[in-house]
C-alpha positions as a Markdown table, in Angstrom:
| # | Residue | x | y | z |
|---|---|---|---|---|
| 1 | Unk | 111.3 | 51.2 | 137.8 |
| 2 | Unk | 109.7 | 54.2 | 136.0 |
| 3 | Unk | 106.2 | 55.2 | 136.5 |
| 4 | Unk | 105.9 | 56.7 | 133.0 |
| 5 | Unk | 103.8 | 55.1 | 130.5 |
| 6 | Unk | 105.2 | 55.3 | 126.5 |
| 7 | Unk | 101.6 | 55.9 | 124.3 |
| 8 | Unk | 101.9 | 56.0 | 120.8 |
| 9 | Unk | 98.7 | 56.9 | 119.0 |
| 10 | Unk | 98.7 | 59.3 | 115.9 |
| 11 | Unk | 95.3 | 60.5 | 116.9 |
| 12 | Unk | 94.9 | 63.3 | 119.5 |
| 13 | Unk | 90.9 | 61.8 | 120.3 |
| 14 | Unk | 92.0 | 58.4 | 121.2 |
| 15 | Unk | 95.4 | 59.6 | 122.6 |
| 16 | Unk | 93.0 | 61.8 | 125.1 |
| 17 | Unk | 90.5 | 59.0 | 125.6 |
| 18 | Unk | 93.0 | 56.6 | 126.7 |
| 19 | Unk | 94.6 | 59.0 | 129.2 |
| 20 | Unk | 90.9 | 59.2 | 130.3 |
| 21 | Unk | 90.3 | 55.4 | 130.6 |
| 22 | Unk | 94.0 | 55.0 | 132.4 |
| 23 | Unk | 93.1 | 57.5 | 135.0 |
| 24 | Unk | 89.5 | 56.5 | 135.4 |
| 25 | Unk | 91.0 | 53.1 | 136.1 |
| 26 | Unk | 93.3 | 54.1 | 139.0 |
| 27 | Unk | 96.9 | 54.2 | 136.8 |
| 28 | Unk | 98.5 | 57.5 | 138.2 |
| 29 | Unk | 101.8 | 56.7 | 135.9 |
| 30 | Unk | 102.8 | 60.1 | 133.7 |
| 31 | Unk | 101.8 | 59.1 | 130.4 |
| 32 | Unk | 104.2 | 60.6 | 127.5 |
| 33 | Unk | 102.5 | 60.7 | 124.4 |
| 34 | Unk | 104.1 | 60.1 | 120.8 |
| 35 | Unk | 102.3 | 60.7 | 117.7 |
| 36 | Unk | 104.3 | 58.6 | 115.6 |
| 37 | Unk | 107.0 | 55.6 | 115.4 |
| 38 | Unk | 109.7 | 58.1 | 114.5 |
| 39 | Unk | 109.2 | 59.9 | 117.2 |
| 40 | Unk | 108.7 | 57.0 | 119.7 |
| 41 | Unk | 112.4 | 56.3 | 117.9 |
| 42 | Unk | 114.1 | 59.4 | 119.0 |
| 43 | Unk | 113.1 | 59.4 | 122.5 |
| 44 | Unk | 114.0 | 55.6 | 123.0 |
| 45 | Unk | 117.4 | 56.8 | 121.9 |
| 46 | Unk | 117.4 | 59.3 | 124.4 |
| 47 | Unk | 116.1 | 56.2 | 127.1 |
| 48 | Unk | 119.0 | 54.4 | 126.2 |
| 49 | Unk | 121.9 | 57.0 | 126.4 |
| 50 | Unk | 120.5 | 57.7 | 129.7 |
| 51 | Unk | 119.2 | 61.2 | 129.1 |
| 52 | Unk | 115.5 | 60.0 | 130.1 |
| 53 | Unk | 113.6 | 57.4 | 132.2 |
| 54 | Unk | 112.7 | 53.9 | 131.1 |
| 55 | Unk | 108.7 | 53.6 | 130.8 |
| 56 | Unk | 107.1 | 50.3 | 132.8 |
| 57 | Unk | 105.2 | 49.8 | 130.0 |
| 58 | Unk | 104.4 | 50.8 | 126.7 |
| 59 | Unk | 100.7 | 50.7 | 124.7 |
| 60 | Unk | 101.3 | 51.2 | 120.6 |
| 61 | Unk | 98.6 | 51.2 | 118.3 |
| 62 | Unk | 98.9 | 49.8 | 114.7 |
| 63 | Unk | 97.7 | 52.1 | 112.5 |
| 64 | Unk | 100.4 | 54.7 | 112.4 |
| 65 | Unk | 101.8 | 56.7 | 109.7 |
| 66 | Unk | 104.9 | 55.8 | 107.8 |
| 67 | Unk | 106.4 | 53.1 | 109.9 |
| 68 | Unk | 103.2 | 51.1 | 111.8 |
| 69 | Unk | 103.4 | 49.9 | 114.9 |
| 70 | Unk | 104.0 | 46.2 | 114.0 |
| 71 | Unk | 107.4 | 48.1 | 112.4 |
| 72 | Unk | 107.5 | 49.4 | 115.9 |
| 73 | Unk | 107.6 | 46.5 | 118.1 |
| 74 | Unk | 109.7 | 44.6 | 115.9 |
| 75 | Unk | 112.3 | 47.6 | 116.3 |
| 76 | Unk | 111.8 | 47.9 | 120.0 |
| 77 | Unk | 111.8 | 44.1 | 120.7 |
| 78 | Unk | 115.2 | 44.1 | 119.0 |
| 79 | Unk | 117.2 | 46.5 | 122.0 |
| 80 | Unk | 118.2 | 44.6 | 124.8 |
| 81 | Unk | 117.7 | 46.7 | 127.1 |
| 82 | Unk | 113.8 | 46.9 | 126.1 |
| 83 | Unk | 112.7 | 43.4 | 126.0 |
| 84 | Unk | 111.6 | 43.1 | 129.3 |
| 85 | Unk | 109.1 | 46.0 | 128.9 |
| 86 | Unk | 105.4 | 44.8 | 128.6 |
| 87 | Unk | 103.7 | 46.2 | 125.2 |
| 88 | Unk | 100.1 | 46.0 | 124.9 |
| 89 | Unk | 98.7 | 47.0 | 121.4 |
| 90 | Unk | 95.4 | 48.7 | 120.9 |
| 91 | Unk | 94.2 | 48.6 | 117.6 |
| 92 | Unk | 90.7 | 48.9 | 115.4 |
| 93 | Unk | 91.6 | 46.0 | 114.0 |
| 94 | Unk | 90.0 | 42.7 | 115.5 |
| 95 | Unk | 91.8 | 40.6 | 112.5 |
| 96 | Unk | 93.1 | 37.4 | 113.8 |
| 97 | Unk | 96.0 | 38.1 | 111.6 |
| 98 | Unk | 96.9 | 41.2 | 113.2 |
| 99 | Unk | 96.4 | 39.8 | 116.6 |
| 100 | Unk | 98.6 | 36.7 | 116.3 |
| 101 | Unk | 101.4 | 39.1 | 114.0 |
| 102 | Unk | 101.7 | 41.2 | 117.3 |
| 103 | Unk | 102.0 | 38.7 | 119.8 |
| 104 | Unk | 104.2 | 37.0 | 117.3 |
| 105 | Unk | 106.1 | 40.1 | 117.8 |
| 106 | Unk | 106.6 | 40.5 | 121.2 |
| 107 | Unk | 103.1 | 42.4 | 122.4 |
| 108 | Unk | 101.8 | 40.8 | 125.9 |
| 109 | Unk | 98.4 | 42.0 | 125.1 |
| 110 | Unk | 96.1 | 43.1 | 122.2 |
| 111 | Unk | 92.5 | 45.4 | 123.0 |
| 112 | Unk | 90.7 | 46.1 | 120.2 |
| 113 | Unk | 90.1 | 49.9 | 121.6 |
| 114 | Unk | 86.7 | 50.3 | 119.9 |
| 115 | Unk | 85.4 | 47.4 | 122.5 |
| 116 | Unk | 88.4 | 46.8 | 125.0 |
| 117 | Unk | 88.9 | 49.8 | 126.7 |
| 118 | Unk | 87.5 | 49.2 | 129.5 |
| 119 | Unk | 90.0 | 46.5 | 130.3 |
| 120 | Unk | 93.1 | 48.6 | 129.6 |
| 121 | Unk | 93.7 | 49.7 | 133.1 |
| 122 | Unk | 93.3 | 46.2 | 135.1 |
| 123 | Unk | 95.8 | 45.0 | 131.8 |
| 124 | Unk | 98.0 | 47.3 | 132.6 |
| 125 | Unk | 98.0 | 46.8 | 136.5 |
| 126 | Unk | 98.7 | 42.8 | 136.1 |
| 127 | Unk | 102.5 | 44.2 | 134.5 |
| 128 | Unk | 103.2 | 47.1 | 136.4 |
């Protein structure tokens, strides 16, 4: 299985403090950044025609521009050869609502990365 790590966060502060927290925490996976669902889009298409690695797992935040990332999960959870990957979603948002709408979507986790953080990396260990 990869080692890579999909992130897709549309700001550069939180992108570079997760990194931090991941590495802090003992995950040595690459991490390959997106800024945006489209983006996130084009390289799964490049995943899928074999032109680039599967990722072990994938963290998505909601707040995204254009498509959001509940758009996001919905899109990746619907390519077979994706639903085995493990999505955890970090978000501001500490809504019930938006917790229950991701796991309703196929997320296997949700931190709310203003007071979670710190428990991103043993998250992430439990599915990699």
């Amino acid at each position: 299985m990869s080692k890579q790590i999909f992130l897709v966060e549309d700001d550069v502060d939180h992108a570079e403090l997760i990194t931090t927290f991941l590495k802090v925490g003992g995950i040595e996976n690459e991490v390959i950044w997106f800024r945006d669902a489209e983006s996130t889009i084009e390289y799964i298409h490049k995943v899928e025609a074999g032109e680039e690695d599967f990722p072990s797992l994938i963290i998505i935040d909601i707040k995204l521009p254009k498509m959001d990332g509940f758009q996001l999960i919905a899109y990746i959870r619907n390519i077979d050869k994706f639903t085995n990957i493990p999505i955890i979603v970090i978000s501001s948002s500490s809504r019930p609502s938006d917790i229950t709408r991701a796991m309703d979507l196929g997320a296997q986790e949700v931190l709310n990365k203003l007071a979670e953080m710190d428990k991103l990396s043993s998250k992430i260990k439990s599915y990699i």
